[in-house]
C-alpha positions as CSV (number, residue, x, y, z in Angstrom):
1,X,-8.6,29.9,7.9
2,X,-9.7,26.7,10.1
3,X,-7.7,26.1,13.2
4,X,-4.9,23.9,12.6
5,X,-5.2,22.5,16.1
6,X,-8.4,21.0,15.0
7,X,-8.5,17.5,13.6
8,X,-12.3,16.6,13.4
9,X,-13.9,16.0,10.6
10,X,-14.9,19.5,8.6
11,X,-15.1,19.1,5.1
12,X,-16.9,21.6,2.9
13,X,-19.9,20.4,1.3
14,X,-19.2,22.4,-1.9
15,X,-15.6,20.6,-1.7
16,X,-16.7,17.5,-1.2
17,X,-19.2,17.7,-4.4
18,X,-16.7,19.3,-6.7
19,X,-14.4,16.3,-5.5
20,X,-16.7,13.8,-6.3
21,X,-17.4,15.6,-9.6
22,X,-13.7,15.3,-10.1
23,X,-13.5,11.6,-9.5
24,X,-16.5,10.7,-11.7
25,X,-14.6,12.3,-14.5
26,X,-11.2,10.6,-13.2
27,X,-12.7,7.3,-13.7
28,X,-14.7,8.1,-16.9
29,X,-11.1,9.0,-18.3
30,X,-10.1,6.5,-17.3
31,X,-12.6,4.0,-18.5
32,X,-12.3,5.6,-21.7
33,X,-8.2,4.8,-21.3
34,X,-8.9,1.0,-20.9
35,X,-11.4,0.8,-23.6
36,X,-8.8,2.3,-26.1
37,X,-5.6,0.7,-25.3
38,X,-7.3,-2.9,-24.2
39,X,-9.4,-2.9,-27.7
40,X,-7.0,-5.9,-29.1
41,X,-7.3,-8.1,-26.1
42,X,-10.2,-10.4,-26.2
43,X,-13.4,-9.5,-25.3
44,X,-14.0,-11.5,-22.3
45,X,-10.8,-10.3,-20.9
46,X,-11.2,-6.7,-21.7
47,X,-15.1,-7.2,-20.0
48,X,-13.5,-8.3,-16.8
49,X,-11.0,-5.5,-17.0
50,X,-13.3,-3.0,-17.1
51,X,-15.5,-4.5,-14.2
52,X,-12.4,-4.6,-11.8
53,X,-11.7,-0.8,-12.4
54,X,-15.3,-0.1,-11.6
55,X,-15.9,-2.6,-9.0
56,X,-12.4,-0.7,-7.4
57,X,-13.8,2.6,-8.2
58,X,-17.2,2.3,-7.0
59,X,-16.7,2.4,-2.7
60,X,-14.4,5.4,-3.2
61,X,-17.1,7.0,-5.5
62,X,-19.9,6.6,-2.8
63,X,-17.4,7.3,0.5
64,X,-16.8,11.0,-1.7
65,X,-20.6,11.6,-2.4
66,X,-21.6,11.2,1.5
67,X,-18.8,10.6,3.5
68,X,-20.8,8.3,6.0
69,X,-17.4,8.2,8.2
70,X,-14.0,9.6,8.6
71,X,-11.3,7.4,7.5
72,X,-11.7,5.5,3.7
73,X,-9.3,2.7,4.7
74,X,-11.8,0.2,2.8
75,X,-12.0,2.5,-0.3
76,X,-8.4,2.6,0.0
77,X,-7.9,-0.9,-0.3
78,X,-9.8,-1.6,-3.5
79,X,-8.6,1.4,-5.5
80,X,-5.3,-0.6,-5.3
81,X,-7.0,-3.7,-7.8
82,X,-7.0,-0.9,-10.4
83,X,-2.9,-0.3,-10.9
84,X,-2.2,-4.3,-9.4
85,X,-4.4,-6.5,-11.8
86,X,-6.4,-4.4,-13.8
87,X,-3.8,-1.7,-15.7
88,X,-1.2,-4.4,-16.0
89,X,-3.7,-6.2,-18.8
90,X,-4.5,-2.8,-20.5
91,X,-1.5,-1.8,-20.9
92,X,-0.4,-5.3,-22.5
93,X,2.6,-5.9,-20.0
94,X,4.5,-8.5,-21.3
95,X,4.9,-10.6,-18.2
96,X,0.9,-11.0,-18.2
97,X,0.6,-11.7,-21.9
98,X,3.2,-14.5,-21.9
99,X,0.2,-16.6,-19.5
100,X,-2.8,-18.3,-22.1
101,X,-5.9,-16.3,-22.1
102,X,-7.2,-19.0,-20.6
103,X,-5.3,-18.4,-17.2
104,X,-5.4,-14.5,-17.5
105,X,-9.2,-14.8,-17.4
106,X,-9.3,-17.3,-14.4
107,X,-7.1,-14.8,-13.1
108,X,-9.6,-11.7,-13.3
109,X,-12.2,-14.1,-12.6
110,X,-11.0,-14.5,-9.1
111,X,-9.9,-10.9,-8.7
112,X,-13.7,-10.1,-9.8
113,X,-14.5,-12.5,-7.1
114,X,-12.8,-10.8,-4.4
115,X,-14.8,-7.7,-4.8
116,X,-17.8,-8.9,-5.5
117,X,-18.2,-10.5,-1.9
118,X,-15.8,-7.7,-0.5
119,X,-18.7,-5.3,-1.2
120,X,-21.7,-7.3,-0.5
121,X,-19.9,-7.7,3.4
122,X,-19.0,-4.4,3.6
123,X,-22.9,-3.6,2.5
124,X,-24.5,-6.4,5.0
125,X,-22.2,-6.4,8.0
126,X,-24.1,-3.5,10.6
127,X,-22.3,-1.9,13.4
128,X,-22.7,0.8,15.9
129,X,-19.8,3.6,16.7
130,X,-18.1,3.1,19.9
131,X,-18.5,5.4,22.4
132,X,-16.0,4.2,25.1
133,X,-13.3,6.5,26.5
134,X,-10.5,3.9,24.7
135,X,-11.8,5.0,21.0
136,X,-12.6,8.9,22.2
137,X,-10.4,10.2,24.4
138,X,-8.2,12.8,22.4
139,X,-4.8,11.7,23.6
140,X,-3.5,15.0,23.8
141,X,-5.0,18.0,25.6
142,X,-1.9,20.2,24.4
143,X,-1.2,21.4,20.7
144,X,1.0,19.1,19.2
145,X,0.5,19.8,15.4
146,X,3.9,21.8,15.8
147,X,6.0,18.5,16.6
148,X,4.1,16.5,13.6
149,X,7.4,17.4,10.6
150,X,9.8,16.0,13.4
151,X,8.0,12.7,13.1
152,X,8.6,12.7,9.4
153,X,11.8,13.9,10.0
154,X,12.8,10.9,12.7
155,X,11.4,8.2,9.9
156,X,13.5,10.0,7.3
157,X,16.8,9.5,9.5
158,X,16.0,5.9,10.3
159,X,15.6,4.9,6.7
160,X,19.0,6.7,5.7
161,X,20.6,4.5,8.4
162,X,18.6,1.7,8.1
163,X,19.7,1.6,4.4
164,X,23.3,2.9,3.7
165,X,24.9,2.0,7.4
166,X,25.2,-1.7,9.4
167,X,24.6,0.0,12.6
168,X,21.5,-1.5,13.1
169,X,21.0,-5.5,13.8
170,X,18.8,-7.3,11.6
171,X,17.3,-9.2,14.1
172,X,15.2,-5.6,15.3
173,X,15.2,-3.8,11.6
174,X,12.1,-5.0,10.9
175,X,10.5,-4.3,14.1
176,X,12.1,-0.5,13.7
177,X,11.2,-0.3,10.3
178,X,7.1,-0.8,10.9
179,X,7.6,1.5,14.4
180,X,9.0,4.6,12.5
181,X,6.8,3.8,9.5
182,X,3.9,3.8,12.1
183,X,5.0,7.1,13.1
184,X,5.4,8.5,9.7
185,X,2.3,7.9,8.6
186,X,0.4,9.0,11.5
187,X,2.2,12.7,11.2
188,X,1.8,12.7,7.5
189,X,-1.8,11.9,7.4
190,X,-2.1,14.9,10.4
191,X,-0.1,17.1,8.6
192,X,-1.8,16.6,5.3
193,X,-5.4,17.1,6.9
194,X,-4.1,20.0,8.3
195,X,-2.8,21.2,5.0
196,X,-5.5,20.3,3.3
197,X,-7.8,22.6,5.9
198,X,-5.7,25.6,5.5
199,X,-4.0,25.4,8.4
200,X,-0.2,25.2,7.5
201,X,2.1,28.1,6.9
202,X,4.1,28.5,3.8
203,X,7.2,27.9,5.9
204,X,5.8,24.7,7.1
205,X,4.4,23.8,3.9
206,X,8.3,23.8,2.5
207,X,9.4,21.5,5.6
208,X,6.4,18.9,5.1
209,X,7.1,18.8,1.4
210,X,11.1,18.6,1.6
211,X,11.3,15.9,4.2
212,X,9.0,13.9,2.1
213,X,11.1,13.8,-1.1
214,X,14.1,13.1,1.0
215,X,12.2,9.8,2.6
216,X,11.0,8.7,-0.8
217,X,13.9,9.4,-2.5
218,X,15.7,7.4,0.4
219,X,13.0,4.8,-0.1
220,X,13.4,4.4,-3.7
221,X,17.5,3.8,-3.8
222,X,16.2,0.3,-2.8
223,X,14.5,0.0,-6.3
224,X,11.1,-0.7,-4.7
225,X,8.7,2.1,-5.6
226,X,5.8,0.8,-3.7
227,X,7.1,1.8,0.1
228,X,7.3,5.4,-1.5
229,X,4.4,5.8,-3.3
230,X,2.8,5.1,0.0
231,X,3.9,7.3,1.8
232,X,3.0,10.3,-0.3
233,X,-0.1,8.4,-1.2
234,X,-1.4,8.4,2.7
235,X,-0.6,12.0,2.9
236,X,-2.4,13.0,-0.3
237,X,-5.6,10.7,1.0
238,X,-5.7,13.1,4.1
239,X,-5.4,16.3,2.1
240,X,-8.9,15.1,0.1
241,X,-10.2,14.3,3.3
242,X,-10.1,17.8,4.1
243,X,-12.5,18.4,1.8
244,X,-10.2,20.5,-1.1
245,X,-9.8,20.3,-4.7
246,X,-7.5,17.8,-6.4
247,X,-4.2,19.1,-6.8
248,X,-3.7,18.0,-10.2
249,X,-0.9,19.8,-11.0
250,X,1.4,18.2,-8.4
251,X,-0.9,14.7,-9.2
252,X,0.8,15.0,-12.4
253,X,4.5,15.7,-12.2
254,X,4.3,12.8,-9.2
255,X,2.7,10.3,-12.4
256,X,5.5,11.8,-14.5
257,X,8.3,10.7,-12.5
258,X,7.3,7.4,-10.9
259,X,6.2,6.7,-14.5
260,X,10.0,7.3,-16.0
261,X,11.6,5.7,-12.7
262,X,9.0,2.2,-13.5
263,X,10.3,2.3,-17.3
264,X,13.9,2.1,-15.9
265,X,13.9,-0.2,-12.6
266,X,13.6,-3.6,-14.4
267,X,17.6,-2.6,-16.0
268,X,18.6,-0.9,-12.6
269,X,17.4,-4.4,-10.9
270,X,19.3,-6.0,-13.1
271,X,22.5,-4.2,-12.6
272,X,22.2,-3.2,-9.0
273,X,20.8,-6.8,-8.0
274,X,23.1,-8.8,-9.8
275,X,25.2,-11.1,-7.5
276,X,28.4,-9.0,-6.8
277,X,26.9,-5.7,-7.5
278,X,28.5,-2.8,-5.7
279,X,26.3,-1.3,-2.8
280,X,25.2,1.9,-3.6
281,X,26.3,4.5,-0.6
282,X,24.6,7.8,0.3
283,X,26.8,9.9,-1.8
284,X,26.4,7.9,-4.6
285,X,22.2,9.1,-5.0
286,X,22.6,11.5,-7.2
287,X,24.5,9.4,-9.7
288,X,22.3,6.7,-9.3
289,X,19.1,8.2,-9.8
290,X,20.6,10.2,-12.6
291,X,21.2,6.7,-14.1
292,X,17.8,5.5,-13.0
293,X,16.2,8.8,-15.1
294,X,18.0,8.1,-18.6
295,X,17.0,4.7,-18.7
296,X,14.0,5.8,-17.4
297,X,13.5,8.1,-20.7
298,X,15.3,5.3,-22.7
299,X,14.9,2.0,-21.5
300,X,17.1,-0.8,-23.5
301,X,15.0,-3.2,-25.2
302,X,14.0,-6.4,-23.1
303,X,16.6,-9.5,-23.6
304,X,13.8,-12.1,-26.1
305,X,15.5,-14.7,-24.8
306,X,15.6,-13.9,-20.9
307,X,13.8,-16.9,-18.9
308,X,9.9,-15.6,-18.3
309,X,10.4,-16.1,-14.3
310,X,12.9,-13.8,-14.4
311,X,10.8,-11.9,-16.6
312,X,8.1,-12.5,-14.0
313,X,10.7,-11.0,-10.9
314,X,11.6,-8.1,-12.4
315,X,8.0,-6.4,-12.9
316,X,6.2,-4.9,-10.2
317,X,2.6,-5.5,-11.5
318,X,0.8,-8.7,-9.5
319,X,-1.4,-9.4,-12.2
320,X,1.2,-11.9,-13.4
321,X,1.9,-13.2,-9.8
322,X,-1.9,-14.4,-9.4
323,X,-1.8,-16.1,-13.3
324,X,1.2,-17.9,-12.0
325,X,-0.5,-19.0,-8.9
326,X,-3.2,-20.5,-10.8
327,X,-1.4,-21.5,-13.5
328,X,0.6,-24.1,-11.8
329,X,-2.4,-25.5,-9.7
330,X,-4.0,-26.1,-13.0
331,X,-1.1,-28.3,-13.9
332,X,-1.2,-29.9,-10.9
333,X,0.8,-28.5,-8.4
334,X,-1.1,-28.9,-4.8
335,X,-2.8,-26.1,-2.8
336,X,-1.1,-25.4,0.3
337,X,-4.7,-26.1,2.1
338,X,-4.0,-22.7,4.9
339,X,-0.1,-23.3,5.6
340,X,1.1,-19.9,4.9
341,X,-1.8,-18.8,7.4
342,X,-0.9,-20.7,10.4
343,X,2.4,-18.3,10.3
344,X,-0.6,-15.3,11.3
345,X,-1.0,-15.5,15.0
346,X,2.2,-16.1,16.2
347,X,3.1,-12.4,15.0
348,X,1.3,-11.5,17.7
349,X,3.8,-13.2,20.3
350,X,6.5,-10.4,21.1
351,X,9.8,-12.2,20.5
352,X,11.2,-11.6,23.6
353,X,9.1,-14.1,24.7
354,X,9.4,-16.4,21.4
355,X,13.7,-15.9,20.2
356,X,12.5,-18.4,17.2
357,X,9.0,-17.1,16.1
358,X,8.8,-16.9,12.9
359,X,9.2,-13.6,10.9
360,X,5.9,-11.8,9.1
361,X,8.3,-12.4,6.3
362,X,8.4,-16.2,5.9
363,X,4.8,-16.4,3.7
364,X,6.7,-14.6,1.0
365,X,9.5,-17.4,1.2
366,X,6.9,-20.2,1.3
367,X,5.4,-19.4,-1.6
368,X,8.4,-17.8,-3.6
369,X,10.0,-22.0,-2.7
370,X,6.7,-23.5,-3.6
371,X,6.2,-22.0,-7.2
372,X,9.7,-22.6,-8.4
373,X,10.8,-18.7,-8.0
374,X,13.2,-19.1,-5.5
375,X,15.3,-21.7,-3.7
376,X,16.1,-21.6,-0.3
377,X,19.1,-19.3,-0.8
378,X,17.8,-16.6,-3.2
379,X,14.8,-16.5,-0.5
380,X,16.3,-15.0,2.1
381,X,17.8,-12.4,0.2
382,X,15.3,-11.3,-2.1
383,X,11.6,-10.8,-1.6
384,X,8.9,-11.1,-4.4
385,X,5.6,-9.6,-3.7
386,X,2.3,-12.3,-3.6
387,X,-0.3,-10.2,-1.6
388,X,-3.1,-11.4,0.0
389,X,-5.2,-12.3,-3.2
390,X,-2.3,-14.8,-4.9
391,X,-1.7,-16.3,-1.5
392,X,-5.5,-16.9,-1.1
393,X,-5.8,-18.7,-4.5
394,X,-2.3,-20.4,-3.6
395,X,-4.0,-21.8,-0.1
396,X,-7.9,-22.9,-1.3
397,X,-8.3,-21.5,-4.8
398,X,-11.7,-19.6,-5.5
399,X,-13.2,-20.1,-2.2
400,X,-10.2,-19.0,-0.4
401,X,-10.1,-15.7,-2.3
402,X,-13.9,-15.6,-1.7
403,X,-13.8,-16.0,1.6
404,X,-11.0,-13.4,1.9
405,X,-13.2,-11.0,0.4
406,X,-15.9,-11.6,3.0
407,X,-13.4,-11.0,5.7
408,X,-12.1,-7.8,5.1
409,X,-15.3,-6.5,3.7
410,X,-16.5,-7.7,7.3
411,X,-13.5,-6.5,9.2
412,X,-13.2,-3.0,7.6
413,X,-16.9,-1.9,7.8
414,X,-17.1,-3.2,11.6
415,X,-14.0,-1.0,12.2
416,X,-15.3,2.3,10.1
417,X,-18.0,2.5,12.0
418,X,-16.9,1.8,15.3
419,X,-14.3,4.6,14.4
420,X,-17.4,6.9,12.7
421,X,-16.7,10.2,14.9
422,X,-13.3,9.1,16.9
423,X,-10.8,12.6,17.1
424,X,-7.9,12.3,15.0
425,X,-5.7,12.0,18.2
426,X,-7.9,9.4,19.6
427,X,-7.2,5.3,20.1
428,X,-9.3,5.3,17.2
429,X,-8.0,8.0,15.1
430,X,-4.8,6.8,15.0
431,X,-5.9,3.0,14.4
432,X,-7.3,4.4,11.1
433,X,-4.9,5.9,9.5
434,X,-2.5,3.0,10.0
435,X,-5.0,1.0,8.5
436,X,-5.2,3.4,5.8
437,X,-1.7,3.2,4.8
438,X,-1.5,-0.6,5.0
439,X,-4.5,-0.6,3.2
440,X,-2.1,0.1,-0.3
441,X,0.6,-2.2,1.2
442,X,-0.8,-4.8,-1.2
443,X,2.1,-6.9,-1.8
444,X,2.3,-8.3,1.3
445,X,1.2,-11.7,2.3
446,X,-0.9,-12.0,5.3
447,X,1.4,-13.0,7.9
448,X,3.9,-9.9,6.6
449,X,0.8,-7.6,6.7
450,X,-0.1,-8.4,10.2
451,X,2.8,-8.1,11.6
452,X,4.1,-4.7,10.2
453,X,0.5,-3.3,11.1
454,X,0.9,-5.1,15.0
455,X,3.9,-3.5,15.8
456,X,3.4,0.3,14.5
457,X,0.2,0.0,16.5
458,X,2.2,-0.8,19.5
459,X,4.5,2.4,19.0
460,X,1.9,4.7,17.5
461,X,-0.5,4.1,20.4
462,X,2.0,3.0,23.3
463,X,4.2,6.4,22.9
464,X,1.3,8.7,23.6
465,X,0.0,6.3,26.3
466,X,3.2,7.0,27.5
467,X,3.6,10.5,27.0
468,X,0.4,10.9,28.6
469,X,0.5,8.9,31.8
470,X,3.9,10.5,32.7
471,X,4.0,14.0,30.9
472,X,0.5,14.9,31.6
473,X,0.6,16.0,28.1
């Protein structure tokens, strides 16, 4: 049994080759899936399906067959295109198929576009690991893995407040919410590398596992799946990165249910969003997700005559958000020529310093206002997911979402490497794995992403600064 004080890098070779066996077959199934179920769909869209799932794929293939660095935060990052643009055609969602095939292939086009120069950065862009004390020092010289559940265990209390009590003020939620998430997902990716390695009792084991479904059940009484998925999603990443087989039979009751709970959030949305709708209180979860599970398992049929933008709000795919974006600039309706970008750097501006900066949240109002999905009042109350790829097109078309692709194919290889050997507890370590888990925040917009990712850094890397410089921990 490995040390589960140790957080380097030690993964089996026989584990990692019987992984990446595993994932060869993952994708061919899946490959065979599309095929199947997309035969009816024109050819040409069906073509580009199929070369977004393998374009996606193919980094997280190669990162499992040498594992030239620690932390797959790229890899990450592109596996998300498969569920977000490529599944949602497949599966013949009905909020893509009401778009001309026409726009859905424009639409692929530019996700195809994306990774194409995504991956040839990533290939050309060289850098060196760092070797400066900032990126190696291990933070802590004392064994901390024991204190790692009560991080989960703090996030999981700050989301129950956060979302069934007013004790908090809005004006620092979102600050708090990105801190505790910050720490979250730096204990759950430890914890999960350490489970992974063999280093967890069954006793801990139990306490990981429970405080997890509490937080994503807590998570998901706000009828967004995405925060929840993850969260389990980061932790699952580091257990792989240990170098042990897939776990496919909790991989598949964890499909199950997120599969009956997506079947049944469009009616639960439509109850529980409704203007006037009662607010759902802490002892009211069991009810509610007992209501969430039979429609789940029997979803009523979709209204025919239901406006298709509402259609468009209530699915979770962004597929249909990126054939709306270009949609509408077909038609006419002018690019916003970088706008929503100018609301980046000012993120970085800590508002005590700035009362009136504006919030990482205010891209996703922009563009909600200027497609026509939301007016000024239904913006600040509800948020629709654009990500980075719609809000590209939305801004400068094809070359925006071509140069985006350049960028983080740049960014993330320059920060992989420079990370290559970094500790777990390092500066570096712990830049990583944040990036890691906003890597699969895809519907955020640029300004939102920033901003989350900027202040969890600040927490996750200030605390044990902290911790350190007085504690001598």
């Amino acid at each position: 049994m490995s040390d589960p004080t140790d957080y380097t890098f030690q993964s089996a070779a026989s584990g990692r080759h019987q992984l990446y066996r595993s994932s060869l077959t993952a994708i061919g199934l899946l490959l065979a899936y599309c095929i199947y179920n997309g035969w009816s769909l024109p050819f040409e869209q069906l073509a580009l399906a199929l070369v977004v799932v393998i374009l996606a794929a193919w980094p997280a293939i190669a990162w499992l067959r040498s594992q030239p660095y620690q932390f797959p935060a790229f890899e990450a990052f592109m596996l998300t295109c498969i569920p977000s643009y490529a599944l949602p055609l497949i599966s013949n969602h009905s909020s893509v198929l009401m778009f001309s095939d026409t726009v859905i292939f424009k639409s692929l086009a530019a996700i195809v576009l994306f990774q194409v120069t995504a991956l040839f950065a990533f290939k050309q862009t060289l850098a060196r690991e760092r070797s400066t004390l900032f990126w190696n020092e291990v933070l802590f010289t004392r064994d901390i893995s024991h204190w790692l559940p009560a991080g989960l265990w703090l996030n999981t209390a700050y989301i129950a407040v956060s979302r069934f009590t007013e004790w908090i003020p809005w004006e620092i939620d979102s600050i708090l919410r990105a801190v505790f998430f910050g720490i979250a997902t730096s204990c759950s990716f430890l914890l999960g590398r350490e489970w992974g390695s063999g280093g967890l009792s069954q006793r801990r084991r139990l306490n990981v596992l429970f405080a997890l479904l509490i937080s994503s059940l807590l998570l998901m009484a706000s009828l967004y799946l995405i925060n929840a998925i993850a969260a389990v999603l980061v932790f699952f990443l580091a257990y792989l990165s240990a170098g042990r087989r897939i776990p496919w039979v909790a991989l598949g009751l964890v499909f199950v249910v997120l599969s009956v709970l997506h079947n049944g959030k469009t009616e639960m949305r439509e109850k529980y969003w409704a203007e006037g709708a009662p607010r759902v209180a802490l002892t009211d979860l069991p009810e509610f997700f007992s209501e969430w599970i039979e429609l789940g398992i029997a979803p009523m049929r979709d209204d025919e005559d239901a406006p298709k933008r509402r259609e468009l709000l209530d699915r979770a795919s962004l597929l249909q958000i990126i054939c709306l974006v270009v949609e509408t600039t077909d038609n006419g309706l002018p690019f916003l020529a970088g706008e929503t970008y100018g609301y980046v750097l000012p993120q970085f501006v800590p508002r005590i310093f700035w009362s009136d900066k504006p919030t990482g949240q205010i891209t996703t109002r922009r563009l909600g206002i200027h497609f026509g999905l939301q007016d000024e009042s239904s913006a600040k109350t509800t948020s629709i997911g654009f990500g980075v790829f719609a809000e590209a097109f939305a801004n400068f078309g094809y070359w925006g979402v071509g140069l985006l692709g350049l960028l983080i194919g740049t960014l993330n290889k320059v920060i992989s490497m420079w990370t290559r050997n970094s500790p777990m507890l390092s500066n570096g370590g712990l830049i990583m794995i944040l990036l890691m888990a906003w890597s699969i925040q895809v519907e955020l917009p640029m300004s939102g992403w920033v901003s989350s990712l900027y202040q969890a850094a600040f927490c996750v890397l200030g605390v044990p600064f902290i911790i350190k410089r007085f504690f001598n921990a």
